[in-house]
N, C-alpha and C positions, 0 to 999 in steps of 0.2 A: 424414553419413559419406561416406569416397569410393564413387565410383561400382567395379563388383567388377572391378578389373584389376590384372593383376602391379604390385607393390609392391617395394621395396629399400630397405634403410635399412643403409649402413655402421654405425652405429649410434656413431662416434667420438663424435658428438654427443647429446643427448637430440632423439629426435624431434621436427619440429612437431606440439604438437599432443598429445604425450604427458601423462600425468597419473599421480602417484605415488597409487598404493596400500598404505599400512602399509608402505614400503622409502622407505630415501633411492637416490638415483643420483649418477652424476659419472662425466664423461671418464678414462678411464685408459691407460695402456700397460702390459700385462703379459704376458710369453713371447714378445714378439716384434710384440702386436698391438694395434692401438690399438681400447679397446671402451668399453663402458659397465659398471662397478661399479654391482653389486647389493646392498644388506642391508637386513634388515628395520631398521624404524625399533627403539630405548631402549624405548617403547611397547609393541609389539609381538611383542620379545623377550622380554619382560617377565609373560608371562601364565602362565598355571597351563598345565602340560603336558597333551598330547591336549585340550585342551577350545580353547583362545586362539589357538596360532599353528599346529596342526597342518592340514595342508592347507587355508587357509584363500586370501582375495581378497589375499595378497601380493608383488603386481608391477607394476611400468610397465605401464600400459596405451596403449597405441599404437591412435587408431580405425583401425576397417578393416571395411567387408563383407563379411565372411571368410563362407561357408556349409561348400563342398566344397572341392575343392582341394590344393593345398600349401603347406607350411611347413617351413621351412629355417633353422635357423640355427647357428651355432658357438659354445658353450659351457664355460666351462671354471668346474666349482667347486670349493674350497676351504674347509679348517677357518679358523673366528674365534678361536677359545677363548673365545667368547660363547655356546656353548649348549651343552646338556647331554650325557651322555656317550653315546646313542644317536643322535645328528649324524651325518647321513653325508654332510656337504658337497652337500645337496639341491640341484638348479637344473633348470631344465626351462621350458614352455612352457603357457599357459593359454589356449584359443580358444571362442571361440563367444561371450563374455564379454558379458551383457548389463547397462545399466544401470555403475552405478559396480562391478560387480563382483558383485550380487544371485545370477548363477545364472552358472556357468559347465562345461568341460570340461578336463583337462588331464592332460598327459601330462611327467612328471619323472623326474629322474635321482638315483639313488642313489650315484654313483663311489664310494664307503669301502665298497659292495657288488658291487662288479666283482669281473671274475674276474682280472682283474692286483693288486688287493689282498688277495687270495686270503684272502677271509671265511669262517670257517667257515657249515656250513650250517645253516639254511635262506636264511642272507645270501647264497650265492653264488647264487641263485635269484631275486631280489628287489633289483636292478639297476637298471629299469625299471619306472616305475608308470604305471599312467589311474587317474584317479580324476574323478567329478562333485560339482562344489560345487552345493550344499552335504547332498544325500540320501545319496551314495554316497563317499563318504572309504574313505581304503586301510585303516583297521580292519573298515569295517562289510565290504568285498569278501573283505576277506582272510578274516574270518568266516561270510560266508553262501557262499562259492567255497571251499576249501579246494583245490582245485583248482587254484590259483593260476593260471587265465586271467587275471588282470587283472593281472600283473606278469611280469618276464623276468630273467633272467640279461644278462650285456653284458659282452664284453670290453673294461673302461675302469678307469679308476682317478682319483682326487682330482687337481686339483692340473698337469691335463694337457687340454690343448685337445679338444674334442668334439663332430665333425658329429651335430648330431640334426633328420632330416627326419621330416615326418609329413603319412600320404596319409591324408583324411579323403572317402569317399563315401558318403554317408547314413550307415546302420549298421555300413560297415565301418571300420574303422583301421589304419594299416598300419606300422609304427614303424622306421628304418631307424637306424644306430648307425654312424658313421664308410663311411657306404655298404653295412652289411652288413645285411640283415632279421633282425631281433630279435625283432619280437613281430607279431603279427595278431592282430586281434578281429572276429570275423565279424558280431557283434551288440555295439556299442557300448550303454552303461544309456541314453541318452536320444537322441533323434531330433535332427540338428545344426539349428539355426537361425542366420541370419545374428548376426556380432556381431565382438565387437573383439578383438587378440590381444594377451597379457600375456606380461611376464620374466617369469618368478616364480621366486623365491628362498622357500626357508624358513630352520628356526632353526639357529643356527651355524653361519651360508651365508656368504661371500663369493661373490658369483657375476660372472660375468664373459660381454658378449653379444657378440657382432661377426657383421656380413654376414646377418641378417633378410631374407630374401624370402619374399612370400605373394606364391602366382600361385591366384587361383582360379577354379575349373573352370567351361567354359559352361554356362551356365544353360538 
């Protein structure tokens, strides 16, 4: 893996070095910008709902000795009419990512659950997700937390470009949304170890990445 220094990847291209997980990729231009096209693979999309593609190891894996730190990148997702009718154009970010994908962290986006698509509620609350692969998925949080710590509200919507940075020190998380703070976890579910950082797209996702920077923290 590289050695732990800021990183940048325009992303017009597929990284060196990148390795698909259950997604196809491909260069694209769309809203103005030139990125990398996300979807899950025929496969993928394909499985029995909540159990096969829900929060599962679905993204470009890009290596990197990501521990602490930052991550930055611009997003914008969109309906396929490939998945089923609770799709909320999922796209977001998975770090810590060990192995081809075995155990990871991540943090995604709901936009058809923004408060500019103006969902009724408990959707306009549930914007922003963390979730850990593969103990803690956003059913078992949203279950054992009613409290919904582990998700946010967001002013965003489908279909519309989307700065999502994320400040990762040990146990805290710090989720920032077009530069605005969104969400905080004072206590993340599992302790960060070094590892790789993933797109990750779910079902009925077209997703869309450009301008990736990981800078992580001194050790």
């Amino acid at each position: 893996m590289p050695t732990a220094r800021a990183q940048e990847w325009t992303l017009e291209q597929m990284p060196s070095g990148a390795r698909l997980h259950n997604v196809t990729a491909e260069p694209a231009e769309y809203k103005g910008r030139k990125a990398l096209k996300v979807e899950l693979t025929e496969a993928a999309a394909g499985g029995q709902p909540g159990i096969d593609f829900r929060d599962m190891p679905t993204f470009v894996l890009i290596p990197a000795a990501f521990k602490n730190g930052t991550i930055e990148v611009d997003v914008l997702g969109r309906l396929n009419g490939k998945g089923p009718p609770d799709a909320r154009a999922f796209v977001g970010l998975a770090y810590h990512v060990t192995g081809s994908g075995e155990r990871f962290q991540s943090v995604y986006l709901r936009p058809l659950n923004g408060r500019k698509a103006n969902p009724p509620p408990p959707r306009d609350k549930r914007a922003i997700q963390y979730y850990v692969y593969p103990d803690w998925k956003f059913d078992r949080l949203r279950k054992e937390y009613p409290d919904g710590r582990f998700e946010s509200g967001a002013d965003i919507n489908a279909d519309e470009w989307i700065s999502l940075k994320i400040d990762i020190d040990d146990g805290r998380l710090r989720v920032r949304i077009n530069a605005r703070e969104e969400l905080v976890l004072a206590d993340a579910k599992v302790a960060p170890q070094a590892g790789s950082i993933g797109l990750w797209v779910d079902i009925g996702t077209v997703g869309y990445f450009a301008n990736l920077r990981v800078r992580p923290a001194a050790e």
